[in-house]
C-alpha positions in Angstrom: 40.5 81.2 94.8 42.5 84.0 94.5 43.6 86.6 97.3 44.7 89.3 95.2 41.9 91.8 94.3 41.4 93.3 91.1 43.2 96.4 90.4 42.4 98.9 87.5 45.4 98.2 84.9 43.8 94.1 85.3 40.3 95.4 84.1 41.8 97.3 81.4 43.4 94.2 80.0 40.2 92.3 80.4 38.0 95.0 78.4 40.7 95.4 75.8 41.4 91.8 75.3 38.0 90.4 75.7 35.6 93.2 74.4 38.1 94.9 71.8 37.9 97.6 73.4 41.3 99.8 74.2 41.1 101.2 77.4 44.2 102.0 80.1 43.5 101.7 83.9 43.4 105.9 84.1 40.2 105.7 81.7 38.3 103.6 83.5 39.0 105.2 86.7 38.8 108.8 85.8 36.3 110.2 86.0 35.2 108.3 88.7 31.6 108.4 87.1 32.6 107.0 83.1 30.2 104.4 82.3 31.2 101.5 80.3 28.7 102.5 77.7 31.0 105.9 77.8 34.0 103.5 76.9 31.9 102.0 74.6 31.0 98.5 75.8 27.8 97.2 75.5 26.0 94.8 77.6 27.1 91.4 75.7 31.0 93.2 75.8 30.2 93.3 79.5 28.7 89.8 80.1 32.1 89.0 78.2 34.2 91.1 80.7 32.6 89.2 83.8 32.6 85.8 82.4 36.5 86.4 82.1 36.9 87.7 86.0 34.8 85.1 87.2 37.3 82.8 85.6 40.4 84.5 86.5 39.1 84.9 90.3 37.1 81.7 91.2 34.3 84.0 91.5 30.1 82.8 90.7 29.5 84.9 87.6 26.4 86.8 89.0 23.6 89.1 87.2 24.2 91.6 89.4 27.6 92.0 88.0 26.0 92.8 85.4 23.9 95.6 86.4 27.4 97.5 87.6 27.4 100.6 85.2 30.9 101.7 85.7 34.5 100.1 86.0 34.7 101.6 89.7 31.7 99.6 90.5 32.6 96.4 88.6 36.1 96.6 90.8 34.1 96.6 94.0 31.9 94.1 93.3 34.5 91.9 92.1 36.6 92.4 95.3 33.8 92.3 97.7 33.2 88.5 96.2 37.1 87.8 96.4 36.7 89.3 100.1 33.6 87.3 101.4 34.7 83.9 99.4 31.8 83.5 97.4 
């Protein structure tokens, strides 16, 4: 497993690469409050998104994952798994 966390330019590659979506790191951090349906990402884009961190992190794909609604939330759920060594 990984001991790096996952960092906003990261997530933005995901997204774009994985959902087709083109987002930079600033977009999906500011504001703080943008929802991924505000990006334009819908929930099978998302299930996408965590299938591809739980892969690149060693991380169980949860459901809870994905009931995380915006990028800052995705980020600390990720890094909290990374953290406790799920």
């Amino acid at each position: 497993m990984s001991a790096r966390e996952l960092e906003p330019q990261e997530l933005a590659e995901v997204i774009t690469t994985v959902a087709g979506v083109t987002v930079t790191a600033r977009s999906l951090t500011d504001p703080p409050t943008r929802t991924f349906a505000d990006l334009g990402l819908d929930s099978l884009a998302l299930l996408g998104v965590v299938a591809e961190l739980s892969r690149r992190y060693g991380i169980p794909s949860r459901a809870e994952a994905l009931e995380c609604r915006t990028p800052r939330d995705l980020m600390a759920f990720v890094n909290d798994e990374i953290r406790s060594g799920v």
